[in-house]
C-alpha positions as CSV (number, residue, x, y, z in Angstrom):
1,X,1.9,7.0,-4.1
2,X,0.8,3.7,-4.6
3,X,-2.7,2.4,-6.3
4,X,-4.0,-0.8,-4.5
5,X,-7.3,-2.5,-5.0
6,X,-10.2,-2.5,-2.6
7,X,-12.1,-5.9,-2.1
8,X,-14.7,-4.7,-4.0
9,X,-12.9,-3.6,-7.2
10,X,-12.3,-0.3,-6.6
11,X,-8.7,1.7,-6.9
12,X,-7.0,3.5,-4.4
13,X,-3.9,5.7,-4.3
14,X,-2.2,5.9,-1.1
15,X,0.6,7.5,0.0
16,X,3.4,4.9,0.5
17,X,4.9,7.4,3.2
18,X,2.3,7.0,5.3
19,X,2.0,3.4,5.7
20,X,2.9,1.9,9.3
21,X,2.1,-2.0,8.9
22,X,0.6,-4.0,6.8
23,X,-1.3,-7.3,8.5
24,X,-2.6,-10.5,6.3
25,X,-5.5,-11.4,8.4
26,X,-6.2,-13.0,5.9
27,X,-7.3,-10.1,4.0
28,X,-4.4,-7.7,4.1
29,X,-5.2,-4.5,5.7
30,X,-2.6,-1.3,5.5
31,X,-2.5,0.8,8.3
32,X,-1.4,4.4,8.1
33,X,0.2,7.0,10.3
34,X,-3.0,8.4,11.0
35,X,-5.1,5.0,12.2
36,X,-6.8,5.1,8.8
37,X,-7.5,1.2,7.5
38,X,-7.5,0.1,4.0
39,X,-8.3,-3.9,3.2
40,X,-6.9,-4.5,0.0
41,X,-6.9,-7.5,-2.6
42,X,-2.9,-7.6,-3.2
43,X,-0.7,-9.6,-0.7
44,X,1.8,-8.0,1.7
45,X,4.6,-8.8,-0.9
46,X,2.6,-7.3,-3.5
47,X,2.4,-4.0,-1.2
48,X,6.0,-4.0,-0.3
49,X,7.0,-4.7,-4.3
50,X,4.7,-1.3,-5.1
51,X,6.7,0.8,-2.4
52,X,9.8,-0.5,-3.1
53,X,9.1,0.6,-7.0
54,X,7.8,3.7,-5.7
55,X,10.6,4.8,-3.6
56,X,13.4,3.6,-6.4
57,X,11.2,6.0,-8.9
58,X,11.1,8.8,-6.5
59,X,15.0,8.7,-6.2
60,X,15.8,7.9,-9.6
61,X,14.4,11.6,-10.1
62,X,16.6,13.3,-8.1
């Protein structure tokens, strides 16, 4: 899971898993498997930073 920010200021945890592409339009917007939309405040590479952190701590664990 990954928390991003929401242009407003809000949090929101997604699951990284989910996510099929992430567009800089030039808001960045995460789609997920399921059509779902998110516009976020952090860049692409921000995103792709938080999932690659997420996925080393997920197999660090096993």
């Amino acid at each position: 899971m990954i928390e991003v920010t929401r242009l407003k200021g809000s949090t929101v945890i997604i699951n990284a898993e989910l996510i099929e592409m992430i567009e800089e339009t030039p808001d960045t917007v995460i789609t997920l498997t399921s059509g779902k939309k998110y516009i976020v405040s952090e860049s692409g590479k921000d995103i792709i930073d938080l999932v690659i952190n997420y996925k080393r701590k997920i197999h660090s664990l096993q």
